[in-house]
C-alpha positions in Angstrom: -16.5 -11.8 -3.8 -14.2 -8.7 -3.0 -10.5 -9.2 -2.7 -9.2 -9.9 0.7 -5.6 -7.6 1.5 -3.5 -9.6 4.3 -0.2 -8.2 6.0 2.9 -10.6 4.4 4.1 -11.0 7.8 1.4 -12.3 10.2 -0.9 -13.0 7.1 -4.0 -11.1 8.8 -6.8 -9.7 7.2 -6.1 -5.8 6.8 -9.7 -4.8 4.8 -12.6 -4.4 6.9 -15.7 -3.4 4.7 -14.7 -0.9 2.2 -11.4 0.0 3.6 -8.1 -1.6 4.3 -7.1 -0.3 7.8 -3.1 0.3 8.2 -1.2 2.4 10.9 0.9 5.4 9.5 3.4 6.7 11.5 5.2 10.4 10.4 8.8 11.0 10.7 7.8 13.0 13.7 6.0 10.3 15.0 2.8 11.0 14.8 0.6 7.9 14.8 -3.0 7.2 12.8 -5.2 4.8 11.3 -5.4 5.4 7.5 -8.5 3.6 5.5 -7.5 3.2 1.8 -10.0 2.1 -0.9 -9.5 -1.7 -2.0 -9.6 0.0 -5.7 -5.9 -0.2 -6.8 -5.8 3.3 -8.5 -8.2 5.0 -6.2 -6.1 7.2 -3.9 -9.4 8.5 -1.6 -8.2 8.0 2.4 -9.9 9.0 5.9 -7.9 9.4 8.4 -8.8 11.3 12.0 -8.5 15.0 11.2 -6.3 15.8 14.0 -3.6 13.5 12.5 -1.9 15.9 10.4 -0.5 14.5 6.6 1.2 17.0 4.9 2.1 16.3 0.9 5.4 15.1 -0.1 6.3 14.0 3.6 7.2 10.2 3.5 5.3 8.0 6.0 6.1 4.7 7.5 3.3 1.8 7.5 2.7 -0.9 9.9 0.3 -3.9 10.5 -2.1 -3.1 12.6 -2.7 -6.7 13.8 1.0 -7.6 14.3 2.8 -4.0 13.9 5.2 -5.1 11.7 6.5 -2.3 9.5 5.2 -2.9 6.0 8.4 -1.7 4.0 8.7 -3.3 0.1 12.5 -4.3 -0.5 13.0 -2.9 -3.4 12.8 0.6 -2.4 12.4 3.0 1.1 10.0 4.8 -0.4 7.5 1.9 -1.2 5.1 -0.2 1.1 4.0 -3.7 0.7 0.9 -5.6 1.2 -0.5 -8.6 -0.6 -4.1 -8.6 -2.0 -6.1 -12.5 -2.7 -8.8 -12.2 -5.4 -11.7 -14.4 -5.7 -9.5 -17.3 -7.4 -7.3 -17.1 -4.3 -4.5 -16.1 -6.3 -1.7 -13.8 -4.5 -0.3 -10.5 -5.7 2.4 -8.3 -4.4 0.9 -4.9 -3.7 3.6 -1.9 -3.5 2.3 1.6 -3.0 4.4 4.8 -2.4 4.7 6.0 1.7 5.3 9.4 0.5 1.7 11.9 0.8 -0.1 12.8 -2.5 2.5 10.6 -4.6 0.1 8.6 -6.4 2.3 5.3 -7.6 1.2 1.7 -7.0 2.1 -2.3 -8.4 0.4 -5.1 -8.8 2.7 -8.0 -9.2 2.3 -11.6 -9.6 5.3 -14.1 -10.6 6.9 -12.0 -13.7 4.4 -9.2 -14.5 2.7 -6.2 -12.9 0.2 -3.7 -13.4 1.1 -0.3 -12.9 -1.1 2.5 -11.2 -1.0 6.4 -10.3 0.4 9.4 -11.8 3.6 9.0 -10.8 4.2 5.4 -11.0 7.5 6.3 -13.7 9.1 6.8 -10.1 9.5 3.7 -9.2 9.5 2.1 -12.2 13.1 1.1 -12.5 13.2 -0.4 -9.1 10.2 -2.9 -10.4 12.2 -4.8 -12.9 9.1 -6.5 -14.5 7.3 -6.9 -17.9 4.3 -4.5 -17.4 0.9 -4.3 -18.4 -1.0 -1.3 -18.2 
């Protein structure tokens, strides 16, 4: 069985076959579906070509089931989402809003797996024992 991803304020189901389906919004408001892979560490996305992502420019995600803004607290440069594996254990998910910055968490109670190129960014913000 696949994980399932859920949004951690409506708790709805954000994967749909071999994406997980979240809006993006630009700061100059442009608005688009992004698929991510389910693979923590993979950073492929689709996206409709005509919605313009340009590197380095920070992007805003929301639920698309309850559009609730999908901000992590620890930083404004972090997202947050929650995955369920097969043992129906919870994780935290974080994952950079800024284009092309490849940095994402896996957390669960004290501990978190770290992913990306430049997960040393947020690093200090996590506060946890890691495993890599």
């Amino acid at each position: 069985m696949k994980p399932n991803f859920i949004c951690p304020k409506c708790r709805g189901f954000l994967n749909v076959g071999d994406h997980i389906v979240l809006v993006a919004e630009s700061k100059h408001k442009n608005k688009g579906l992004v698929l991510f892979s389910p693979e923590i560490g993979n950073y492929t996305t689709s996206r409709n070509p005509e919605f313009i992502v340009t590197e380095g420019e920070k992007h805003e995600f929301f639920c698309p089931i309850c559009h609730k803004k999908l901000a992590a607290d620890i930083h404004d440069n972090l997202s947050r989402i929650i995955m369920i594996d097969k043992n129906n254990e919870e994780f935290e998910i974080l994952f950079s809003k800024i284009a092309g910055e490849k940095s994402t968490y896996k957390i669960v109670g004290e501990s978190a797996e770290i992913y990306g190129e430049h997960h040393s960014n947020y690093i200090d913000f996590i506060n946890l024992s890691q495993n890599k």
